[in-house]
PADOTI-957805 format. One record per residue (C-alpha): residue in three letters; x, y, z. Coordinates in steps of 0.25 Angstrom, whole numbers, padded with zeros to 4 digits, always signed. Layout:
ALAXYZ/...
// end
This chain:
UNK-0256+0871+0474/UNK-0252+0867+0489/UNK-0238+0872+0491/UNK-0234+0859+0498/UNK-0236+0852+0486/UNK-0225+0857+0478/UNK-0219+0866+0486/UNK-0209+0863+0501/UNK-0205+0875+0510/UNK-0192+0879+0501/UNK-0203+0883+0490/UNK-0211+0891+0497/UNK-0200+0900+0502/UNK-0195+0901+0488/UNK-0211+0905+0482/UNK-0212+0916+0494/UNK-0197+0920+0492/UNK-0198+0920+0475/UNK-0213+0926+0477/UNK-0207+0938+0485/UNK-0198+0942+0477/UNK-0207+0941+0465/UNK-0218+0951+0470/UNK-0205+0960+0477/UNK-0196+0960+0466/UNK-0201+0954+0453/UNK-0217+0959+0451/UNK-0213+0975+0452/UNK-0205+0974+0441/UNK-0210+0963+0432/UNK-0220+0973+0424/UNK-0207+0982+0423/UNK-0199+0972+0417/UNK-0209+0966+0409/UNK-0211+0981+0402/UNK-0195+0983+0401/UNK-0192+0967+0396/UNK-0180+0969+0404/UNK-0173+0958+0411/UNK-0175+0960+0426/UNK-0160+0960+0432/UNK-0164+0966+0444/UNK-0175+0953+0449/UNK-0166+0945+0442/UNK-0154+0948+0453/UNK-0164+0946+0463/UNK-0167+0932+0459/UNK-0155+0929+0458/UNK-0151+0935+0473/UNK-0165+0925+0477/UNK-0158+0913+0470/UNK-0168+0913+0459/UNK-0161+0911+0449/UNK-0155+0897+0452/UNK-0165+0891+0461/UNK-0163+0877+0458/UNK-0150+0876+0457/UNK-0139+0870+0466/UNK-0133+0882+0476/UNK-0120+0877+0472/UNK-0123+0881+0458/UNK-0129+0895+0464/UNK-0141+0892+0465/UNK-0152+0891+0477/UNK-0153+0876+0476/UNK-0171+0874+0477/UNK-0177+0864+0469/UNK-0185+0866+0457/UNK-0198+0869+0464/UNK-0190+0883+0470/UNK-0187+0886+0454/UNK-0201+0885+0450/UNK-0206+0893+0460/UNK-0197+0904+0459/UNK-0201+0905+0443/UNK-0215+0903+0448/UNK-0216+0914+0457/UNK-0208+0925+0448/UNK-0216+0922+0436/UNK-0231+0925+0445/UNK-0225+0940+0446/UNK-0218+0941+0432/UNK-0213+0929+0422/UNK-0201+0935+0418/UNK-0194+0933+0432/UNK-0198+0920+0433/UNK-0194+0916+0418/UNK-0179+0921+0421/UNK-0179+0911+0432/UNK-0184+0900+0425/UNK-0177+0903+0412/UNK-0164+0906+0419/UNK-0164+0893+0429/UNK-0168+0883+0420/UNK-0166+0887+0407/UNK-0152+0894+0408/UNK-0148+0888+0420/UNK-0153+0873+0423/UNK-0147+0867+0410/UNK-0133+0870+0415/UNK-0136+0863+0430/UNK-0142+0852+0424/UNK-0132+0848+0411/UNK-0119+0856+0413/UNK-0106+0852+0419/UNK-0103+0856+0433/UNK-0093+0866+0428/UNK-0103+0871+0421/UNK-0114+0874+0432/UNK-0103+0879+0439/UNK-0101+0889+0431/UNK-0114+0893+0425/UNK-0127+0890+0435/UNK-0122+0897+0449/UNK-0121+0911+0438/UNK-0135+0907+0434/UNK-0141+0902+0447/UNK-0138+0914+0453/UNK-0142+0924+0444/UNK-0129+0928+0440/UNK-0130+0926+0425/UNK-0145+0923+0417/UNK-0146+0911+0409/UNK-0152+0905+0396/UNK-0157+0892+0389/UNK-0156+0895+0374/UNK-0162+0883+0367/UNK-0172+0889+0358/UNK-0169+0895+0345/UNK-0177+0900+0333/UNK-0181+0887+0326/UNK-0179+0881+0339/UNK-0191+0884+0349/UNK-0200+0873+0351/UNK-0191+0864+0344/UNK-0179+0866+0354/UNK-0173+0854+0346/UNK-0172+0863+0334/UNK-0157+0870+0340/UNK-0151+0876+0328/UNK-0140+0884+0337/UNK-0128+0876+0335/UNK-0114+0873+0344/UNK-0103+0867+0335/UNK-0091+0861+0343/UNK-0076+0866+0340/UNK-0068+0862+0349/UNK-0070+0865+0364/UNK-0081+0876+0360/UNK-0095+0875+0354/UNK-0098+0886+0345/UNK-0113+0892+0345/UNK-0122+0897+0334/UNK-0137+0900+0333/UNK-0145+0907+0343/UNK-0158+0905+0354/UNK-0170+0912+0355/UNK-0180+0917+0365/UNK-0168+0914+0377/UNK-0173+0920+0390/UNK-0161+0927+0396/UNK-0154+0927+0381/UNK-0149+0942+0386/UNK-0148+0942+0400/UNK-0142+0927+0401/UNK-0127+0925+0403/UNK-0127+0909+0402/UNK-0135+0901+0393/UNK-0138+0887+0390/UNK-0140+0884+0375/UNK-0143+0872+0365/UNK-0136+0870+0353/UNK-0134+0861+0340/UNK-0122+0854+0343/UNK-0125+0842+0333/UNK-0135+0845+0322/UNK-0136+0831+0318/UNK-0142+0826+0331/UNK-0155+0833+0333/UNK-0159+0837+0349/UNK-0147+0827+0353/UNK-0138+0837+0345/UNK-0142+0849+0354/UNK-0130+0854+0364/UNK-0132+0864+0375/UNK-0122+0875+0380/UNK-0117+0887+0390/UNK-0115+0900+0382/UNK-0112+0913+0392/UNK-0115+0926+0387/UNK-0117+0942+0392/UNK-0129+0946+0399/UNK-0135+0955+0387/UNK-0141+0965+0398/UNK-0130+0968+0409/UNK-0133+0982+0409/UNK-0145+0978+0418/UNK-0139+0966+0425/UNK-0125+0972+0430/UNK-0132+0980+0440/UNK-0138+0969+0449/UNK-0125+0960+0447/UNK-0132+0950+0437/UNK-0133+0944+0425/UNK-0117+0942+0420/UNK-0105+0933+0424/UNK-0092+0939+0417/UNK-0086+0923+0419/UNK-0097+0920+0409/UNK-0092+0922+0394/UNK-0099+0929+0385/UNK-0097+0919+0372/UNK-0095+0926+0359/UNK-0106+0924+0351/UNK-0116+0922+0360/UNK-0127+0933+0362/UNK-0143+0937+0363/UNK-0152+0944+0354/UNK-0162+0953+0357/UNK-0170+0953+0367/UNK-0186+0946+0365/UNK-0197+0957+0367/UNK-0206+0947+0374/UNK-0223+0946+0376/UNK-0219+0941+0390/UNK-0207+0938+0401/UNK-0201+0951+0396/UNK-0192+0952+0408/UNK-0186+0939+0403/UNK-0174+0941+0393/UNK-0177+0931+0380/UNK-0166+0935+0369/UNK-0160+0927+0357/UNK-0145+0919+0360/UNK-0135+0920+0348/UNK-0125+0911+0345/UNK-0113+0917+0335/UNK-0102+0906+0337/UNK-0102+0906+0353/UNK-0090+0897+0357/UNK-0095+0890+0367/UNK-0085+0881+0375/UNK-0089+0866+0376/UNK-0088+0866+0392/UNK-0100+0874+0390/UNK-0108+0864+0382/UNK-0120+0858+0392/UNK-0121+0844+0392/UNK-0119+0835+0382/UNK-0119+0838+0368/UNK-0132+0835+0362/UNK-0140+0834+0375/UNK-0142+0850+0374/UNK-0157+0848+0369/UNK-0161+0836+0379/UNK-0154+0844+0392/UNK-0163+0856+0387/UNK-0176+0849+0386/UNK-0173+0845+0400/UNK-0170+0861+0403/UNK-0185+0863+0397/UNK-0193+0854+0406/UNK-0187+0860+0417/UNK-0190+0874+0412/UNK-0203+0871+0408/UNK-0208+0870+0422/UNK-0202+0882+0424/UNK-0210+0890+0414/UNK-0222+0883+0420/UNK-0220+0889+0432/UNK-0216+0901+0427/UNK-0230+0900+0419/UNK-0237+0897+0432/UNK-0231+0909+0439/UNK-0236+0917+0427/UNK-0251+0910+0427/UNK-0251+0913+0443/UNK-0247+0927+0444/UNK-0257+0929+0435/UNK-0267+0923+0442/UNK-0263+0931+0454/UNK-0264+0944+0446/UNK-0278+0939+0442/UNK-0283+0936+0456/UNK-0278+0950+0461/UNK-0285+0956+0451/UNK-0298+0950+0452/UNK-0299+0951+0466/UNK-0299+0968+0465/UNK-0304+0969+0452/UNK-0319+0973+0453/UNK-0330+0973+0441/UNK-0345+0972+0443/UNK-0342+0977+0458/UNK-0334+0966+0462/UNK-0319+0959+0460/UNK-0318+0952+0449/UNK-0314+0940+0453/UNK-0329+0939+0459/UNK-0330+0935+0445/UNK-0332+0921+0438/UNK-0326+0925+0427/UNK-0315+0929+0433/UNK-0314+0918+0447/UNK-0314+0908+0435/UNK-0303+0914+0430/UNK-0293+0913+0443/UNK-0297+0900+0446/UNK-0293+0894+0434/UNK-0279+0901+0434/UNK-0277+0898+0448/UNK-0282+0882+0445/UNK-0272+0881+0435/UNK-0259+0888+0442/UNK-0263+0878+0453/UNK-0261+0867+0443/UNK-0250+0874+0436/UNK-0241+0875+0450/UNK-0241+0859+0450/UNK-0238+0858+0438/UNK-0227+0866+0439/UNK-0219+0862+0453/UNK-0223+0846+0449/UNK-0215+0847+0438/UNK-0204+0854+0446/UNK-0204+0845+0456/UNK-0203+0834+0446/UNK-0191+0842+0439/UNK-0184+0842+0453/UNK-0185+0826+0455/UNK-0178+0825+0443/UNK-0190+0819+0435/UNK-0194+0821+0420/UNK-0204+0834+0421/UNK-0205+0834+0404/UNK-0219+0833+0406/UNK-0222+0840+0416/UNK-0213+0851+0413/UNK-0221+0854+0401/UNK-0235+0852+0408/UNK-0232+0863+0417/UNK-0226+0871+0408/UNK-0238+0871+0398/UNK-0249+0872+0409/UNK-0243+0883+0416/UNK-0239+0890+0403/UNK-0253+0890+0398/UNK-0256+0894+0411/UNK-0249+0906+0412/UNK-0256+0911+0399/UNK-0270+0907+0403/UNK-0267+0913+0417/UNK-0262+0926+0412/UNK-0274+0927+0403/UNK-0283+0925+0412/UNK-0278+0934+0421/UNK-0279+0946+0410/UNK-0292+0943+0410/UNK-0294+0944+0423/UNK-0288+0957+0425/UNK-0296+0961+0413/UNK-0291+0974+0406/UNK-0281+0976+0416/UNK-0275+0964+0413/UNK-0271+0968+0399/UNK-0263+0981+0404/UNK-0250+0980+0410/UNK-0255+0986+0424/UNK-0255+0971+0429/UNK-0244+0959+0427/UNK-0253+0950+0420/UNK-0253+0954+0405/UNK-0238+0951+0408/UNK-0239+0940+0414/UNK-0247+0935+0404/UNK-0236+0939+0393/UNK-0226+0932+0401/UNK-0236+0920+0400/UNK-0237+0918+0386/UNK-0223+0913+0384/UNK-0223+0902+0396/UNK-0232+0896+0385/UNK-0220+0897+0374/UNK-0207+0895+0382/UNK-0199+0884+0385/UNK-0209+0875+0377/UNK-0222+0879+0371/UNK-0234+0873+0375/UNK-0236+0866+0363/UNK-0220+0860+0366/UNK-0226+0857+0380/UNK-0239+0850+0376/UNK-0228+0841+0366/UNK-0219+0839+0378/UNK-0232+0834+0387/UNK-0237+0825+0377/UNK-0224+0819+0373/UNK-0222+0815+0387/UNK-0236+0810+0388/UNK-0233+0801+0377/UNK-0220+0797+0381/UNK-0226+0792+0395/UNK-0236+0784+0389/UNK-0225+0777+0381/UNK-0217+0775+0392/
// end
């Protein structure tokens, strides 16, 4: 991809800076952290010195005030060296952040995003629960009114920074007789579950949030993949939750969210890409001083082939990716194309990974080089924030939908 197309002066000194401090800071430590499944408070104050962690929003809010193109790249260029970064960008600027810029008063982004943007606090997004994963509708968590409070009971699961998070956006029943349009959506503040590792760099609590009774996290996931990524359970016991805090609109919880998922869908695809072109990079490497019959591998048909199909389709994965950002910074409707590329570049990442096994051969099986992980940490691009399957849905329904219109 020419960089031109996409790409103006502003990006490209992000890339070089966000590139830099990927291979400096982030690949020495990523198998280690990997091994450990510890969450990575140290990188985490770094990103949050470099701004990383609120790159799209305004600096009146805190944050570094670049367009959505500069937020892609970012989670781009952290997940070619390790996933798990990029993921806790993505997951914490979207998910647990964007939902509060987009449909929350000016009291509350105020109060909640410049903690957030700047790396203060890590948040969540809990919409899915046990019966509710592809079936988001399917909310079973409820939020009965009494008075000036809502009170809170049921739980979410597979929550990215369910422990380490202090603010969180979730959904909830608020009437059952209404479907999706019965589906509300609210702030709850809790304690950072892993202080003890997060006091020493100054991160990860605000004593002005409260820590609402009632509210907590479960165990921690073992995961296949992104295992420097914290997923836990949130419980709801009773948590009082005071109405200012509600988001929006009663009933407009499960559209407003839906709107949050286009928007991180592309950024799971370019996580995904990320993924698929570290890969790929590890791959070429390899092949290049890799020597069998007398000569490198890469002299190889068998393996050339390989490469240049990997490299043919990260090329059309890239503009797939920052079209649809693009398109998401105009302000237009990227439900299509959020999902297209966040079902190529999944599939990508998993067929790229693979491949570059394979290339590496027995060595790529062993821990001694970074793409069996990064094959681990593709698997589930394929699964979070919408299967394929719900992709392919989304695509053909909008299909559909056009020609009707």
């Amino acid at each position: 991809m020419d960089d031109s197309t996409y790409f103006e002066e502003q990006h490209l000194q992000v890339r070089d800076m966000v590139r830099a401090f990927a291979r400096e800071a982030v690949a020495p430590v990523a198998a280690k952290y990997d091994a450990s499944a510890e969450f990575p408070w140290e990188n985490i104050a770094k990103m949050g010195e470099l701004g990383l962690l609120g790159v799209p929003w305004s600096e009146e809010l805190g944050g570094a005030g670049l367009d959505l193109t500069s937020y892609m790249i970012v989670i781009h260029e952290l997940a070619r060296v390790d996933a798990s970064h990029g993921l806790t960008v993505s997951a914490h600027t979207t998910l647990g952040t964007s939902p509060i810029v987009y449909f929350g008063t000016d009291e509350q982004r105020q109060r909640y995003v410049p903690l957030l943007a700047s790396g203060k606090v890590m948040g969540g997004f809990g919409l899915t629960e046990e019966s509710a994963g592809s079936d988001a509708g399917g909310t079973r968590t409820t939020a009965v009114r009494k008075g000036d409070r809502y009170v809170l009971n049921g739980s979410k699961r597979f929550i990215t920074h369910g422990g380490v998070g202090e603010i969180f956006v979730v959904t909830a029943v608020t009437n059952p007789e209404a479907g999706t349009r019965g589906i509300s959506s609210f702030i709850l503040t809790k304690r950072n579950d892993d202080l003890a590792r997060a006091t020493p760099y100054g991160i990860g609590t605000d004593a002005s949030l409260p820590a609402m009774k009632g509210f907590s996290s479960g165990r921690k996931e073992d995961k296949l993949g992104w295992r420097a990524s914290d997923t836990r359970e949130l419980i709801f016991q009773d948590v009082e939750v005071p109405a200012e805090n509600r988001l929006g609109e009663e009933g407009q919880g499960f559209v407003n969210f839906m709107r949050t998922l286009d928007a991180g869908r592309i950024g799971i695809a370019a996580l995904s890409l990320g993924i698929a072109e570290g890969a790929f990079e590890e791959a070429l490497r390899y092949s290049t001083v890799r020597k069998q019959f007398g000569q490198p591998i890469s002299s190889f048909q068998g393996v050339s082939f390989q490469l240049a199909d990997m490299a043919t389709e990260i090329e059309a994965g890239k503009h797939l990716v920052y079209h649809a950002a693009r398109m998401l910074q105009a302000g237009k409707s990227v439900t299509k194309s959020a999902a297209m590329a966040k079902l190529f570049c999944s599939e990508l990442a998993m067929r790229a990974t693979i491949k570059a096994i394979q290339v590496h051969g027995g060595y790529g099986y062993t821990k001694e080089y970074p793409v069996e992980r990064m094959m681990r940490d593709a698997k589930i691009c394929e699964i979070g924030e919408g299967t394929s399957e719900i992709q392919r849905l989304v695509i053909s329904r909008e299909l559909l939908r056009e020609i009707g219109a």
